[in-house]
Backbone as JSON, one array per atom type, in Angstrom:
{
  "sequence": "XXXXXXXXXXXXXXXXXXXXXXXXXXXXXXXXXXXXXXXXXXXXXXXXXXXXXXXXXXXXXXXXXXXXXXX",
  "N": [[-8.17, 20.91, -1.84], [-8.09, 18.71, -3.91], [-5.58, 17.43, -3.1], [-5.77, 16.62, -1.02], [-7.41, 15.24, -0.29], [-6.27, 13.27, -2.36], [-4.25, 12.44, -0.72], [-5.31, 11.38, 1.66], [-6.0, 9.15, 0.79], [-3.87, 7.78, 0.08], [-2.43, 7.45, 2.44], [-4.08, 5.52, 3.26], [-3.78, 3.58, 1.97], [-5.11, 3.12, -0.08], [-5.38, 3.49, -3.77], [-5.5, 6.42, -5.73], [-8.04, 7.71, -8.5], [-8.19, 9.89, -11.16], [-10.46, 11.19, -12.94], [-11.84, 12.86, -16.01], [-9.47, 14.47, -16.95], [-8.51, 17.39, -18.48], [-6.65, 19.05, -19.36], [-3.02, 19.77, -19.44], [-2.07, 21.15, -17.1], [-4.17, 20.14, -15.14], [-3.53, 17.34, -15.2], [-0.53, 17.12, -14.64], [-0.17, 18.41, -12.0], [-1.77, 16.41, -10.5], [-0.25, 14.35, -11.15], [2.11, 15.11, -9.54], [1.19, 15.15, -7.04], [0.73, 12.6, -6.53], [-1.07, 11.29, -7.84], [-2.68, 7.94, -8.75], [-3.83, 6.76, -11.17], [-4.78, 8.41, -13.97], [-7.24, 10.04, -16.2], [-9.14, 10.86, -18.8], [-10.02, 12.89, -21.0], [-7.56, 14.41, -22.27], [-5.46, 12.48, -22.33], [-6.82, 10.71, -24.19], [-9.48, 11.05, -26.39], [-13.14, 10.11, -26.21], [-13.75, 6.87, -27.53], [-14.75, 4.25, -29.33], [-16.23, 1.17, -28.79], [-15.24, -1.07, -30.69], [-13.31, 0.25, -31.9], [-11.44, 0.21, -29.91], [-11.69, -2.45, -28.47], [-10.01, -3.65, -31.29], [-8.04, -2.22, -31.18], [-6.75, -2.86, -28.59], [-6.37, -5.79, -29.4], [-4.57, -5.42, -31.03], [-2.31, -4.46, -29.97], [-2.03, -1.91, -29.82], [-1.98, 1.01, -28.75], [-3.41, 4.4, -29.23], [-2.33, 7.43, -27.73], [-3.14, 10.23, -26.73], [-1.63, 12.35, -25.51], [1.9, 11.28, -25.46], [4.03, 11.95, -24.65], [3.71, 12.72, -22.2], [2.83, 10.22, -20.42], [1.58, 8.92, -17.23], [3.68, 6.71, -15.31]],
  "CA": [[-9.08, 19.85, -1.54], [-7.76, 17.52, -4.25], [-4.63, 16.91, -2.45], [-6.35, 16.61, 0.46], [-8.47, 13.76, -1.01], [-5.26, 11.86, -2.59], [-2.96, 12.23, 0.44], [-5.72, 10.51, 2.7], [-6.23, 7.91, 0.35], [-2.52, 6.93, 0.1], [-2.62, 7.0, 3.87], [-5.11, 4.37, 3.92], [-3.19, 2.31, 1.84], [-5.61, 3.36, -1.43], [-5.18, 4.18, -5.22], [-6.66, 7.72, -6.61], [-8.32, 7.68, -10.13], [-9.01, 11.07, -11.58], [-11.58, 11.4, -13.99], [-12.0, 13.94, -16.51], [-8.65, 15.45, -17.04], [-8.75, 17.75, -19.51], [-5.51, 20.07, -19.38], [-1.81, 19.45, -18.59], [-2.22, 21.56, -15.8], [-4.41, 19.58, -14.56], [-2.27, 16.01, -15.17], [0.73, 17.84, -13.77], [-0.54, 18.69, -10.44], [-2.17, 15.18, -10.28], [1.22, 13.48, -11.24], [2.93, 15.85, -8.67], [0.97, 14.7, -5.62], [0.93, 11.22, -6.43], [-2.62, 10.4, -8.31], [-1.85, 6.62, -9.33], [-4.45, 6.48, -12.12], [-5.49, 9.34, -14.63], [-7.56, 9.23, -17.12], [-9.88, 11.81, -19.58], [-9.65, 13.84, -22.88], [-6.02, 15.46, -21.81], [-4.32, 11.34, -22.67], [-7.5, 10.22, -25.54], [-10.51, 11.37, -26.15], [-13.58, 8.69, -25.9], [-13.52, 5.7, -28.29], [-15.78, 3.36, -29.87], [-16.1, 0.21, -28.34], [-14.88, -1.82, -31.22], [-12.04, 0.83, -32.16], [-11.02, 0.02, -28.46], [-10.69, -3.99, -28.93], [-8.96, -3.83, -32.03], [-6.64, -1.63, -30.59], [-6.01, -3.72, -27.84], [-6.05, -6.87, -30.07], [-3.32, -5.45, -32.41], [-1.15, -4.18, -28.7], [-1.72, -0.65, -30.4], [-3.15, 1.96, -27.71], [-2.13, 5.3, -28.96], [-2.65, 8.54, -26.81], [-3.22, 11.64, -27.07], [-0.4, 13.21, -25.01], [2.22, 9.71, -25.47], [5.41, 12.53, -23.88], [2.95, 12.57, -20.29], [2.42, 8.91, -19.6], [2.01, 8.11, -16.28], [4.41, 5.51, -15.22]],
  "C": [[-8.67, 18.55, -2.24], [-6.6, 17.36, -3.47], [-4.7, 16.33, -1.44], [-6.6, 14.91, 0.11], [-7.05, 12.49, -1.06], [-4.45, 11.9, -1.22], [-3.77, 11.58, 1.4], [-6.13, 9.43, 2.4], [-5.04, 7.22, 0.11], [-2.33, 6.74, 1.36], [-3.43, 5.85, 4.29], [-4.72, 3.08, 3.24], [-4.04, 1.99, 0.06], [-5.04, 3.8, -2.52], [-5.96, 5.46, -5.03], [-6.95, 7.05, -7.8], [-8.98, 9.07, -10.03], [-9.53, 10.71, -12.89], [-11.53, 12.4, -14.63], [-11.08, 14.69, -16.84], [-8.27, 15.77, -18.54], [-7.32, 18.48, -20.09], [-3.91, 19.35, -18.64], [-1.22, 19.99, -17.3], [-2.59, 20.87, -14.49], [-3.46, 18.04, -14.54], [-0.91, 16.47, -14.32], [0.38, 17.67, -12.14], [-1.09, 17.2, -9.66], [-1.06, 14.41, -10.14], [1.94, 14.19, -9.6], [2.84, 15.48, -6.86], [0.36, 13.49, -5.41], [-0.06, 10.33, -6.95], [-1.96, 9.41, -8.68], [-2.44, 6.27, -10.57], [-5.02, 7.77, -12.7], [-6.11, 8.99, -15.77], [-8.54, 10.71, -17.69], [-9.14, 12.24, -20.98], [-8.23, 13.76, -23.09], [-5.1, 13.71, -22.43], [-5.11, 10.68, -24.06], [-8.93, 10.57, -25.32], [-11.56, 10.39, -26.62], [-13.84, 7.85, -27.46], [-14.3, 4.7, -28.18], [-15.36, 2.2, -29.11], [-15.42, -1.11, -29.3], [-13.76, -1.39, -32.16], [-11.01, 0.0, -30.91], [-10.53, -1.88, -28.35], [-10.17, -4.43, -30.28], [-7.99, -3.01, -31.59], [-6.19, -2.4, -29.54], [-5.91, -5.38, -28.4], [-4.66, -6.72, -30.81], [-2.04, -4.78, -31.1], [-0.54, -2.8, -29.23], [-2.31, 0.3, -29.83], [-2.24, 3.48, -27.83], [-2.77, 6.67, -28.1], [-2.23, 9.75, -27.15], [-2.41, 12.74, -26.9], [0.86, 11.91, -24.94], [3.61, 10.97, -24.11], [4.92, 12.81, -22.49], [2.68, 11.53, -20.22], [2.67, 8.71, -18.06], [2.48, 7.04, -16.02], [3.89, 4.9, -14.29]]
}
């Protein structure tokens, strides 16, 4: 069903965003059939709002898995 989902939204000329990914299982399989945006626990798990703009003030965003970045 997820594949389903992203393959008719790249047909239309859409992004995916998954939500929630918790496991590299899950990121894998996402990467594999083309999600364009991931995001959950599995890359950082959630963050204070004023951790979050000093980290992007100082151009320091580190992640949880850095050797899976989606490109």
């Amino acid at each position: 069903m997820t594949n389903t989902i992203i393959s008719m939204a790249s047909n239309l000329g859409l992004d995916t965003v998954a939500e929630g990914v918790e496991t590299i299982v899950q990121a894998s399989f996402l990467k594999e059939n083309n999600c364009v945006i991931i995001q959950g626990c599995f890359y950082s798990t959630p963050r204070s709002s004023s951790l979050i703009r000093s980290l992007f003030l100082n151009h320091s965003i580190p992640y949880a898995h850095t050797s899976f970045l989606i490109n």
